[in-house]
matplotlib code that plots the C-alpha trace (Angstrom):
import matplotlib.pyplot as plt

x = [141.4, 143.8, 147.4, 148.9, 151.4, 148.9, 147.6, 149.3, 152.2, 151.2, 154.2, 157.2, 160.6, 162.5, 159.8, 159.8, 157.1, 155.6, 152.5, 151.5, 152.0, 150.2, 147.6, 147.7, 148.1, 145.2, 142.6, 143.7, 142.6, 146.3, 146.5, 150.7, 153.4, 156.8, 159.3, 162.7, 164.2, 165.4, 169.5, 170.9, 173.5, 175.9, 177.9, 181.3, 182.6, 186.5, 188.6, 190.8, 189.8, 186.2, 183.9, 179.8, 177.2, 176.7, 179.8, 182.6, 185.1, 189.2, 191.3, 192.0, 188.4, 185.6, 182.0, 181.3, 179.1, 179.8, 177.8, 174.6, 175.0, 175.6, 172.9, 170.4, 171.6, 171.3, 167.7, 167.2, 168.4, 165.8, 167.6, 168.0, 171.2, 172.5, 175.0, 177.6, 179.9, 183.0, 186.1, 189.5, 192.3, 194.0, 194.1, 193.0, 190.2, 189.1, 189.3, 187.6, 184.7, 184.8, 184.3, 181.6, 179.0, 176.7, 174.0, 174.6, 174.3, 176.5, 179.2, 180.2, 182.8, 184.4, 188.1, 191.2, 191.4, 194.4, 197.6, 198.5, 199.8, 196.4, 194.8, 194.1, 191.2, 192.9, 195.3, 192.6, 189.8, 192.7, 193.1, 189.2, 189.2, 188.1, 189.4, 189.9, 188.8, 189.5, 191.5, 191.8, 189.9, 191.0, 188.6, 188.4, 187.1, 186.8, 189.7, 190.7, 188.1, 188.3, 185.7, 186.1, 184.1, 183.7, 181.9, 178.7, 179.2, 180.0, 182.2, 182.5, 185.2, 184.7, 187.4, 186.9, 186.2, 182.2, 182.2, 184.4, 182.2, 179.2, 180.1, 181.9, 178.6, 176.5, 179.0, 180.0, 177.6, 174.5, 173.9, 175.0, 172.6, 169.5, 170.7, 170.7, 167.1, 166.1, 166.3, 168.3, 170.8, 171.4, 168.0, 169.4, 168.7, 171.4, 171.6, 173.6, 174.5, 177.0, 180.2, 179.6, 183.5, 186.6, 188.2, 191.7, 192.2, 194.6, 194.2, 194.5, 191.3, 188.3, 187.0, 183.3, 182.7, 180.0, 177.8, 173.8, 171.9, 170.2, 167.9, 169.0, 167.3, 165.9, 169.5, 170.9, 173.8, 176.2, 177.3, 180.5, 180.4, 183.2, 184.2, 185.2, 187.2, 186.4, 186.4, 184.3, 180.7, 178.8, 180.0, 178.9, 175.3, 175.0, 175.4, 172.9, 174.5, 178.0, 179.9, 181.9, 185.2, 186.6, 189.8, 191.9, 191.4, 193.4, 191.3, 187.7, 186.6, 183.3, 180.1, 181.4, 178.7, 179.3, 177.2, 176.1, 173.9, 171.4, 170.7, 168.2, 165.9, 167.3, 166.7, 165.1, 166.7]
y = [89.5, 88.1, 87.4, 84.4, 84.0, 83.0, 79.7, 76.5, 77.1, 77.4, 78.8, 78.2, 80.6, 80.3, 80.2, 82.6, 84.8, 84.2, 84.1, 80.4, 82.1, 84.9, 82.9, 80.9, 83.5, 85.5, 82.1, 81.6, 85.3, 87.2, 90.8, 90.6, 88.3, 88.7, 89.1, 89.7, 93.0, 93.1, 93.3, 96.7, 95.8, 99.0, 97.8, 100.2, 99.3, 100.2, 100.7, 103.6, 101.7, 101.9, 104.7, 105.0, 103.7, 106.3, 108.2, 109.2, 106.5, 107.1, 104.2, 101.6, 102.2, 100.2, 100.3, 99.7, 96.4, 94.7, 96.9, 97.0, 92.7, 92.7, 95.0, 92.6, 89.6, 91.0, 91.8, 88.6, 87.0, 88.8, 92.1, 95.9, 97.1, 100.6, 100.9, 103.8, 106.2, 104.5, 104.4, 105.2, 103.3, 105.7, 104.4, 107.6, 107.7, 104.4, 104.4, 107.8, 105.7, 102.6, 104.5, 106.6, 103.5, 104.2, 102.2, 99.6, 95.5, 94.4, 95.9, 94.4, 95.6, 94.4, 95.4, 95.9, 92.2, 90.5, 90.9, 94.3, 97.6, 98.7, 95.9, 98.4, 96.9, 95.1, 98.3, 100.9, 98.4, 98.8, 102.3, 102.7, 101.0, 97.8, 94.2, 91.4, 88.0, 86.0, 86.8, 84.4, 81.2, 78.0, 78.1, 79.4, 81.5, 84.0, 83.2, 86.9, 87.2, 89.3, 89.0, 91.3, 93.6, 97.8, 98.7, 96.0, 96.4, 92.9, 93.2, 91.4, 92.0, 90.3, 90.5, 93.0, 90.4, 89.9, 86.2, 85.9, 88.5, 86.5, 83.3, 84.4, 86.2, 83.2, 80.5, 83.1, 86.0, 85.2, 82.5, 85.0, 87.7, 85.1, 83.8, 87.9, 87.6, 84.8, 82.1, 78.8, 78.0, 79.9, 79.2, 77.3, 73.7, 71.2, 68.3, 65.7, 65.8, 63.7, 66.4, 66.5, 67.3, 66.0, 68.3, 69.0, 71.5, 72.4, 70.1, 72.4, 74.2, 73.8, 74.8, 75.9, 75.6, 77.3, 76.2, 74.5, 71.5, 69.4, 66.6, 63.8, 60.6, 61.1, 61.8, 65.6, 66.3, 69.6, 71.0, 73.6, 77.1, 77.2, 80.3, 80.1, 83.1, 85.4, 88.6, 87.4, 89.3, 87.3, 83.9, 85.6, 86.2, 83.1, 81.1, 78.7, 76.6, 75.6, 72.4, 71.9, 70.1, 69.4, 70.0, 67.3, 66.3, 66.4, 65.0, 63.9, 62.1, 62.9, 61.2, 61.3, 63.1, 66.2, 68.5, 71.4, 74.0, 75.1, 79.1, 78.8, 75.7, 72.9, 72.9, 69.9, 68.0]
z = [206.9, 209.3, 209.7, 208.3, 211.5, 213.6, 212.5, 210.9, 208.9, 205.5, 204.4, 206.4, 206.8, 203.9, 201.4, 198.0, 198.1, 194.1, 192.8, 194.5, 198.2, 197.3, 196.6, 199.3, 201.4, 200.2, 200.3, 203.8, 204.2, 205.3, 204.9, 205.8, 205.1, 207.0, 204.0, 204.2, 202.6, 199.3, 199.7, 198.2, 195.6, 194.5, 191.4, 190.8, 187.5, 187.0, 184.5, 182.5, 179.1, 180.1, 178.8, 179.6, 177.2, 175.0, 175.4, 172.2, 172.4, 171.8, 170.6, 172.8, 174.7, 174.7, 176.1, 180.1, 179.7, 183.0, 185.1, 183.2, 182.9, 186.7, 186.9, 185.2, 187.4, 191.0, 189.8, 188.6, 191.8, 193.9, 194.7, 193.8, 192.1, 191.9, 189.3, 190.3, 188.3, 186.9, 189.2, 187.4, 187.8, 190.0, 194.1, 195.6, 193.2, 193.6, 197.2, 197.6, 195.4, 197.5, 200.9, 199.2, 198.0, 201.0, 203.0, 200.7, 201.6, 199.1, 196.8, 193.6, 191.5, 188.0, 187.1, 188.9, 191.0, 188.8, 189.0, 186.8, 187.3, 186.9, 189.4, 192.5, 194.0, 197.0, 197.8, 197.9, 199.6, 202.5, 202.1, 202.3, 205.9, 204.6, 205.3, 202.5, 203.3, 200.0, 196.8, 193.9, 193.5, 191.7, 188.8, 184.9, 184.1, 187.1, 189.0, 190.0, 192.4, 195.5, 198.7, 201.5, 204.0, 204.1, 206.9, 207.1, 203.0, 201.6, 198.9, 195.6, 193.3, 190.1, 186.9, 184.2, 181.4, 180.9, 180.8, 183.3, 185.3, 184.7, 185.7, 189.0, 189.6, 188.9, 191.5, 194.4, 194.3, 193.4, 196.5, 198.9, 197.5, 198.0, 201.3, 202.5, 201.0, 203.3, 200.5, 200.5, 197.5, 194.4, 193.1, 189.7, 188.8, 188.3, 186.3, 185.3, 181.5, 179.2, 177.8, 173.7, 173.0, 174.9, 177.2, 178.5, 181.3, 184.0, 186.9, 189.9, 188.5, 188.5, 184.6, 184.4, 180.5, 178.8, 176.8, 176.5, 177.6, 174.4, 175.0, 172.6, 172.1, 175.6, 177.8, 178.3, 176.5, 177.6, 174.3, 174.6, 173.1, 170.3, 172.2, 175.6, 175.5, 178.7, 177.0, 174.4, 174.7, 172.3, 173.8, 177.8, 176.1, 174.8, 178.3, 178.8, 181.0, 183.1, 183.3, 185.9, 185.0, 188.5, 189.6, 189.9, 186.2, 183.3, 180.5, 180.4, 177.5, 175.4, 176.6, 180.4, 182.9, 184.5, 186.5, 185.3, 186.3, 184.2, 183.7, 180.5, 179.8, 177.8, 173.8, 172.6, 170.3]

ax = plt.figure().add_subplot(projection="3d")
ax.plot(x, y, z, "-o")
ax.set_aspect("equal")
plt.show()
């Protein structure tokens, strides 16, 4: 056995350590890799209306579905989540829970970064001896979106509603969990694709519809959910790819490329 640092470069810095590397690794006869650590990912959901999976609901409640999702996609982007207790929307509470997320790398939360009476995240990230970097971004869905620092804890706060959720965790988390792990980009495949349905959208954002790629007649067609609502949890499962509509547009016209970023393989038409 050897190491594989100490002749050529077969695999330089940067490089994902799958089943090609190992091996690679394992011809060329190395015993040890140098790997980057796996970031630690805490995930606080919020919310009074909020109640565990498997809990008695009351009216007006509905399941906690964000952290499990968020769960799933920090693991899928190459690091470890711990899901925590949910935080009530009350600011000693939730501050008391911020300041108590540990050793963590990252902290990523869902709820409480709009603009209502029950939006508390920036207040009690302050009261918890944090700093806020970033609030709001000019996109749809996703645009309450809070970034900020606790500690050496990077903080993510995403909006309560599971698509919107998702897709600010797939744009503005996501590539900063892999570039902790040592790993360039956020790891999804683009594409160029022509829009299957006009569109008209606000033109200071930028609109990231949801929908699939279809292979027709030998081009890649982007073909919109019917639901783009952001609370809608069927229409967040069935994500298999983003448009971006840039901002600075009004109208696009059917057949017009876009990029998109692809989350599931196209279907072939």
């Amino acid at each position: 056995g050897g190491d594989l640092r100490r002749g050529a470069i077969a695999l330089p810095a940067g490089a994902q350590v799958d089943a090609r590397a190992i091996g690679l690794a394992a011809a060329l006869g190395a015993t040890r890799l140098t790997v980057h650590r796996r970031p630690l990912v805490a995930i606080l959901p919020t919310g009074d209306e909020v109640v565990p999976l498997g809990a008695r609901r009351r009216p007006g409640q509905i399941v906690e579905s964000n952290a499990h999702a968020v769960a799933a996609a920090v693991r899928e982007a190459g690091a470890v989540p711990r899901v925590l207790p949910i935080a009530r929307d009350d600011l000693r509470a939730l501050a008391r829970a911020l300041a108590a997320t540990g050793r963590a790398d990252v902290l990523v939360t869902t709820g409480g970064v709009s603009v209502g009476e029950h939006d508390l995240l920036r207040e009690a990230l302050v009261r918890a001896g944090g700093e806020i970097d970033l609030w709001r971004v000019a996109m749809r869905p996703g645009k309450p979106f809070l970034f900020g620092r606790l500690g050496r804890t990077l903080l993510f706060g995403l909006p309560g509603s599971p698509a919107s959720a998702l897709v600010g965790f797939e744009l503005l988390v996501r590539p900063a969990l892999r570039a902790l792990a040592g790993l360039a980009g956020g790891g999804r495949v683009r594409l160029r694709a022509r829009l299957g349905a006009a569109q008209e959208k606000p033109a200071e954002l930028a609109l990231f519809l949801r929908g699939a790629i279809e292979r027709r007649d030998g081009a890649a067609w982007f073909a919109p959910l019917r639901s783009q609502a952001s609370g809608d949890p069927a229409s967040a499962a069935a994500i298999g790819a983003l448009a971006e509509l840039p901002a600075g547009r009004r109208r696009l016209r059917r057949g017009e490329a876009v990029e998109c970023l692809l989350l599931r393989p196209p279907a072939d038409g």
